[in-house]
C-alpha positions in Angstrom: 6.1 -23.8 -33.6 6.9 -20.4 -31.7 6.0 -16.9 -34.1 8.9 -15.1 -34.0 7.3 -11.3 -32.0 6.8 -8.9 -34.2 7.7 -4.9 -33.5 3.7 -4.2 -32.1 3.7 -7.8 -29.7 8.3 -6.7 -28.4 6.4 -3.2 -27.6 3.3 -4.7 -26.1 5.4 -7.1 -23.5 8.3 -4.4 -22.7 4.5 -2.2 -21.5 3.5 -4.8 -19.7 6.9 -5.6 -18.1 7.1 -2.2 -17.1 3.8 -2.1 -15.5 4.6 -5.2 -13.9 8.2 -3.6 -12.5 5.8 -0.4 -11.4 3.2 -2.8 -9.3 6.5 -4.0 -7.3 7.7 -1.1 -6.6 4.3 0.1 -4.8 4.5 -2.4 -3.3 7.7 -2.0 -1.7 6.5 1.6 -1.2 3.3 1.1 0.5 4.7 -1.9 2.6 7.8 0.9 3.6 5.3 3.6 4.8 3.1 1.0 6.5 5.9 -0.6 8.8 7.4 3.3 9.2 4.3 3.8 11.2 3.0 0.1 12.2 6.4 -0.6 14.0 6.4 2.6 16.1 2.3 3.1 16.7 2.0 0.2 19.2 4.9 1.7 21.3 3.7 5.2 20.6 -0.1 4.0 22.2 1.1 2.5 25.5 4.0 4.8 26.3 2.1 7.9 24.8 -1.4 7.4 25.7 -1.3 5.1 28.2 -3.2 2.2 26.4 -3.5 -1.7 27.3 -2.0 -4.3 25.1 -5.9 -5.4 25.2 -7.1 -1.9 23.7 -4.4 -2.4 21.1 -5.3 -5.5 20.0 -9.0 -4.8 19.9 -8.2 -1.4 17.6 -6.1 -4.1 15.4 -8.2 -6.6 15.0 -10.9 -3.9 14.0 -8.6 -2.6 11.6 -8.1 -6.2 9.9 -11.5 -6.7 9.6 -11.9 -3.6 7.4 -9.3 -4.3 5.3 -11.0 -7.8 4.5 -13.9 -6.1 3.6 -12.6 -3.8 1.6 -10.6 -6.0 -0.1 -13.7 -7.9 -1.1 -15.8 -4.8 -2.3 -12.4 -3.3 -4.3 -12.4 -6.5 -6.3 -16.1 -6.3 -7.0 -15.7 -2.9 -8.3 -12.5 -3.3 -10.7 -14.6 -5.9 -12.2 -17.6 -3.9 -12.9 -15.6 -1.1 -13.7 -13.4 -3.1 -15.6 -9.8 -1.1 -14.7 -8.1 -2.5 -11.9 -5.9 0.9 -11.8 -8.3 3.0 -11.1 -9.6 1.2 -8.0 -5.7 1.1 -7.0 -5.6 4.7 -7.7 -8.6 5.3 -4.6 -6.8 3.4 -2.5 -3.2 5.0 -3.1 -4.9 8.3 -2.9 -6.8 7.2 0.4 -3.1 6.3 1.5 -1.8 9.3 0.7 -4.2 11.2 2.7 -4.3 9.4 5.5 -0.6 9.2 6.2 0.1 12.8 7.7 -3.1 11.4 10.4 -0.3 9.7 12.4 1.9 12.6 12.1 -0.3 14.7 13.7 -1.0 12.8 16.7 1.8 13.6 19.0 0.9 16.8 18.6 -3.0 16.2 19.4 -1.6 14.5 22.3 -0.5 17.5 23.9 -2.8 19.9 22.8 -6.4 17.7 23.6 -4.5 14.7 25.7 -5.2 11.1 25.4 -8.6 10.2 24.8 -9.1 12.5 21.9 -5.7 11.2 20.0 -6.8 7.7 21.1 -9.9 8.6 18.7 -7.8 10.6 16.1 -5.4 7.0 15.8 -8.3 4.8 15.5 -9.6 6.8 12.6 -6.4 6.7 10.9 -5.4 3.2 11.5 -8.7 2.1 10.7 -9.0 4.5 7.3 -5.3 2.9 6.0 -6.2 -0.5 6.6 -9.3 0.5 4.4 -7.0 1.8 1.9 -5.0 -1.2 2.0 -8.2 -3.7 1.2 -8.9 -1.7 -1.9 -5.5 -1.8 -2.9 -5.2 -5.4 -2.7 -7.3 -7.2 -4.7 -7.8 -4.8 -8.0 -3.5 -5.4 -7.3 -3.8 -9.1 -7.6 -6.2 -9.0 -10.7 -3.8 -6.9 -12.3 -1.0 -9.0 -12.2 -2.7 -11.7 -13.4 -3.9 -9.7 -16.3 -0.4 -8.5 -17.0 1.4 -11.9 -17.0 0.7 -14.9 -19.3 0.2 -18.2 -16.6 3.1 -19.6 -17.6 4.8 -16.9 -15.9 1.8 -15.5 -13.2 3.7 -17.3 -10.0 6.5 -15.4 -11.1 5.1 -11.9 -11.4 3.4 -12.8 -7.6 6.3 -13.9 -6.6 8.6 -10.9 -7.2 5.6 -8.5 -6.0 5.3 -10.8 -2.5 8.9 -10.1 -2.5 9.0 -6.9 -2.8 6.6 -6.1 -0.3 8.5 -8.1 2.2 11.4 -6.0 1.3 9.2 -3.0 1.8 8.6 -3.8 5.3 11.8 -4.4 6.3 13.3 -1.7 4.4 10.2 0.8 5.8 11.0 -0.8 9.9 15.4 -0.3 9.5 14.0 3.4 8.2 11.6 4.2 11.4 14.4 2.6 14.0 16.8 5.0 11.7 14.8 7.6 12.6 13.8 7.4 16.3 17.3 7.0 16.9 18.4 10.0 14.8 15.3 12.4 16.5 15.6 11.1 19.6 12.7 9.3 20.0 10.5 11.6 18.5 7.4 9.8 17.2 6.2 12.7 14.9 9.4 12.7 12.6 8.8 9.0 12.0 5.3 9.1 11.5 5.8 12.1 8.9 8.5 10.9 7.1 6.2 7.6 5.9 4.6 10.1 3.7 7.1 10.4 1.4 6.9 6.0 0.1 3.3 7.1 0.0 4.0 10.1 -2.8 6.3 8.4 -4.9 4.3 5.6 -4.9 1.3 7.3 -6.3 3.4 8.7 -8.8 4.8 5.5 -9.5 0.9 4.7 -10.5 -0.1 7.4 -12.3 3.1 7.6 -14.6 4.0 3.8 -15.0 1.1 1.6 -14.2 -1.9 4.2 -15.3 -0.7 5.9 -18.0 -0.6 2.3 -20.1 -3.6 1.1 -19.6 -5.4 2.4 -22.0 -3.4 0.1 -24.5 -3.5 -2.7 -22.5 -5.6 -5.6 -23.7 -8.6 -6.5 -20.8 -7.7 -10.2 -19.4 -4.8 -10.5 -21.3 -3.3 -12.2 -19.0 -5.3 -14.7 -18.5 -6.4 -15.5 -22.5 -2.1 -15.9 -23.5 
């Protein structure tokens, strides 16, 4: 027979639903940002700086590679450390910071030319796709420690989703945008740091600020 919830367990699951709402909606924030810049920064690379479809590839696959490596050392360290939102809180703060990088570039471009903004992109790309790894699996821990495994492929399920929303909302937004500046690469670039903001805030005043109450694994012992 099912306990009816008491007042302590209806205010312990409305937290963790809300925590649960807030990991979504990074997502969607951080998958709008991303595709704000990933959808223009190819064109922006052969156009701008004159680079090969090769080069590109090569500084992507590089940049894949370090997110699956940080991916796996983020997960090491929410374990040890034993919150998962303060590793996601590096890597939103490494998003943050990096962000205004691909702003900047068309403006290196003219100042230092093509070689030197070639270097300035790689850095960047390379530093997100860092930020993205340690983002990812302290993200996926924490959903499972959030919803009871009756209900886990649900709470993947709506964050998969809204990441895919993300990205599309987040490529619609940088077509938007060329169109409206008239191709300018710069507005585009610095307008993805806004998803980045409010998603950090998202963090620190949803998903942060209960997890102090929050019962370790949770998830995983319901």
């Amino acid at each position: 027979t099912l306990k009816r919830a008491g007042p302590v367990d209806r205010l312990k699951a409305k937290a963790k639903a809300s925590r649960l709402a807030g990991v979504a909606l990074m997502g969607f924030l951080w998958s709008m940002g991303s595709l704000m810049v990933l959808s223009g920064l190819p064109v922006f690379l052969r156009e701008e700086l004159g680079l090969t479809n090769t080069s590109i590839g090569i500084l992507e696959g590089l940049a894949v590679f370090s997110s699956s490596v940080s991916k796996i050392m983020a997960g090491v360290a929410s374990d040890v450390l034993g919150s998962r939102a303060q590793v996601i809180a590096v890597g939103a703060l490494l998003t943050l910071v990096v962000k205004p990088m691909f702003a900047l570039a068309p403006l290196l471009h003219v100042v230092f030319g093509a070689g030197p903004t070639f270097v300035w992109v790689c850095m960047g790309k390379v530093t997100d796709r860092i930020a993205k790894g340690i983002r990812g699996a302290p993200t996926d821990a924490l959903l499972a420690d959030l919803s009871p495994p009756q209900r886990r492929s649900r709470a993947y399920a709506l964050n998969q989703s809204s990441s895919n929303l993300g990205a599309l909302f987040g490529t619609v937004c940088a077509s938007a945008l060329m169109f409206v500046s008239g191709g300018e690469f710069s507005v585009t670039f610095a307008a993805a740091v806004v998803p980045a903001i409010v998603a950090v805030l998202v963090l620190f005043l949803l998903v942060m600020e209960q997890e102090e109450n929050a019962e370790p694994g949770a998830g995983a012992a319901a």
